[in-house]
C-alpha positions as CSV (number, residue, x, y, z in Angstrom):
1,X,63.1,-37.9,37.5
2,X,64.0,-37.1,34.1
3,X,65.0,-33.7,34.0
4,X,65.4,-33.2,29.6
5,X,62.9,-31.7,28.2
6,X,64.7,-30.0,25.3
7,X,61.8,-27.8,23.9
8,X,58.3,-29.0,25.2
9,X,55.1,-26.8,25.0
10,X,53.0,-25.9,28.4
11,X,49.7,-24.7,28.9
12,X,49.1,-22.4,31.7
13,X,45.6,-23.6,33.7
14,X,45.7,-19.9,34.8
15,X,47.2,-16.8,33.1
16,X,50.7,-16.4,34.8
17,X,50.4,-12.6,37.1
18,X,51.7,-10.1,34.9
19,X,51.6,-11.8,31.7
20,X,48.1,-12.3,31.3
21,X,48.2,-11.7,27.6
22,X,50.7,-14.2,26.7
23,X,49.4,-17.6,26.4
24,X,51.9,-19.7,24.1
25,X,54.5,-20.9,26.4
26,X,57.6,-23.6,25.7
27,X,60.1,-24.8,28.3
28,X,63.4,-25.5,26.9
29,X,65.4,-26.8,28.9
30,X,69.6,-25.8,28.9
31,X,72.5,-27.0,27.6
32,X,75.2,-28.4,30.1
33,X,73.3,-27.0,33.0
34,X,70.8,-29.9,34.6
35,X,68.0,-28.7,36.6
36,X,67.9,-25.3,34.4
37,X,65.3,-24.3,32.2
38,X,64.2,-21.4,30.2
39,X,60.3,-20.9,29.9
40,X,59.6,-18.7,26.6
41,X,57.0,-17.4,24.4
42,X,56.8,-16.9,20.8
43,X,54.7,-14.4,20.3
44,X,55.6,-12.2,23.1
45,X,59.4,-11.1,24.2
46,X,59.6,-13.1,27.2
47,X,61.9,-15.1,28.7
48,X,61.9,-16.1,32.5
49,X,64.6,-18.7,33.7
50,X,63.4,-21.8,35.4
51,X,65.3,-24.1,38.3
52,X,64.5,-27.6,39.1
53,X,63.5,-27.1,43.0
54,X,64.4,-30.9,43.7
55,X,67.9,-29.5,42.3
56,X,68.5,-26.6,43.4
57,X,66.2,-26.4,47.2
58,X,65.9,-29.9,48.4
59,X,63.3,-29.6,51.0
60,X,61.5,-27.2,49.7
61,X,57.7,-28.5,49.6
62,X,55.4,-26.1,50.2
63,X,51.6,-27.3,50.4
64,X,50.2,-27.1,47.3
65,X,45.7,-26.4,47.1
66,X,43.9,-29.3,45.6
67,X,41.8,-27.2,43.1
68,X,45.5,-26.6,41.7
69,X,46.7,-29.9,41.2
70,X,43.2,-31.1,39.6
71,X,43.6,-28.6,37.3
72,X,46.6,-30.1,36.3
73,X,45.2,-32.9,35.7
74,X,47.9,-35.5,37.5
75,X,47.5,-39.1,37.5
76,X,46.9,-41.0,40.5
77,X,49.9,-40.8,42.0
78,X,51.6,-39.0,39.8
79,X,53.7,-35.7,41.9
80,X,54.0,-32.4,40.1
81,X,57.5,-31.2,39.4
82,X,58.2,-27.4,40.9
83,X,60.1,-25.1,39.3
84,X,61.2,-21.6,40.9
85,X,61.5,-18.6,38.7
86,X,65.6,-17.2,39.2
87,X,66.6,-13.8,39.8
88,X,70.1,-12.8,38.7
89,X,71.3,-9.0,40.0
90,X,74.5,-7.5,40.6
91,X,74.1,-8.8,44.5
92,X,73.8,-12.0,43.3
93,X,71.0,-15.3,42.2
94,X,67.7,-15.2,44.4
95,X,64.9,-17.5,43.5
96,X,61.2,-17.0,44.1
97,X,59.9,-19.2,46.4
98,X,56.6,-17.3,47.0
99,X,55.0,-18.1,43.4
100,X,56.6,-21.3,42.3
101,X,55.6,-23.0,39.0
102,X,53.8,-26.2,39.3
103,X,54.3,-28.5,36.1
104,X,52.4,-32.0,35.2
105,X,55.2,-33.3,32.5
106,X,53.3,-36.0,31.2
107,X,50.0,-33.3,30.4
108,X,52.5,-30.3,29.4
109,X,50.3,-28.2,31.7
110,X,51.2,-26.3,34.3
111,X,50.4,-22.7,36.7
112,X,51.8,-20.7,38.9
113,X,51.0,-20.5,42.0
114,X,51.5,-17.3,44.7
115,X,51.4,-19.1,48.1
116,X,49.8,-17.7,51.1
117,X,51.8,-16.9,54.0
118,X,55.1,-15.6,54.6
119,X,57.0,-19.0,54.9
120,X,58.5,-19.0,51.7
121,X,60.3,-15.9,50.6
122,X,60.2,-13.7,47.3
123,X,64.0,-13.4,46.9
124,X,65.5,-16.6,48.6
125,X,69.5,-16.5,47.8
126,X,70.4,-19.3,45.6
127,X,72.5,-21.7,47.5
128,X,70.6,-20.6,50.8
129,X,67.6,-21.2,50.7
């Protein structure tokens, strides 16, 4: 899976919770750090930081509703990549695995999802999840 993207636009199917006013979105991904992205808007000060979840928590595969994935727009075929939005705090890196962001490279769309359940957690500790 090729994992640079330098700076590619993405269209949100859905308006992401909480930043339902912000609809201009590029993922960039970073320098000397494979795996890590940065999704930013230009019109709007925000900046959320991105991890490949094939990367960063193999085995992670939650089941994903096929309303989503049509939305997207994938090819026969084709798999989504998931990214999980990173937390860093004086305790230390979590990653959301509740809400993970579900991308269609080829299409530059993608949404985010909040998962039902409590299998996956909120605040998973990086490197233990």
């Amino acid at each position: 899976m090729n994992s640079v993207l330098s700076s590619t636009p993405v269209t949100f199917t859905a308006p992401m919770p909480g930043l339902e006013a912000v609809h201009d979105f590029a993922l960039r991904s970073i320098d000397s750090a494979p795996g890590l992205f940065a999704l930013e808007s230009e019109s709007a000060p925000v900046r959320l930081f991105l991890a490949d979840a094939a990367v960063f928590v193999p085995g992670y595969s939650p089941r994903l509703p096929r309303p989503a994935l049509e939305a997207l727009e994938l090819s026969d075929g084709e798999a989504p990549r998931l990214l999980v939005v990173v937390n860093h705090s004086p305790e230390g890196t979590t990653v959301n695995l509740m809400a993970p962001i579900v991308l269609n490279q080829s299409a530059r769309k993608c949404t985010q999802l909040v998962l039902d359940g409590r299998e996956y957690p909120l605040r998973a500790v990086l490197g233990a999840a």
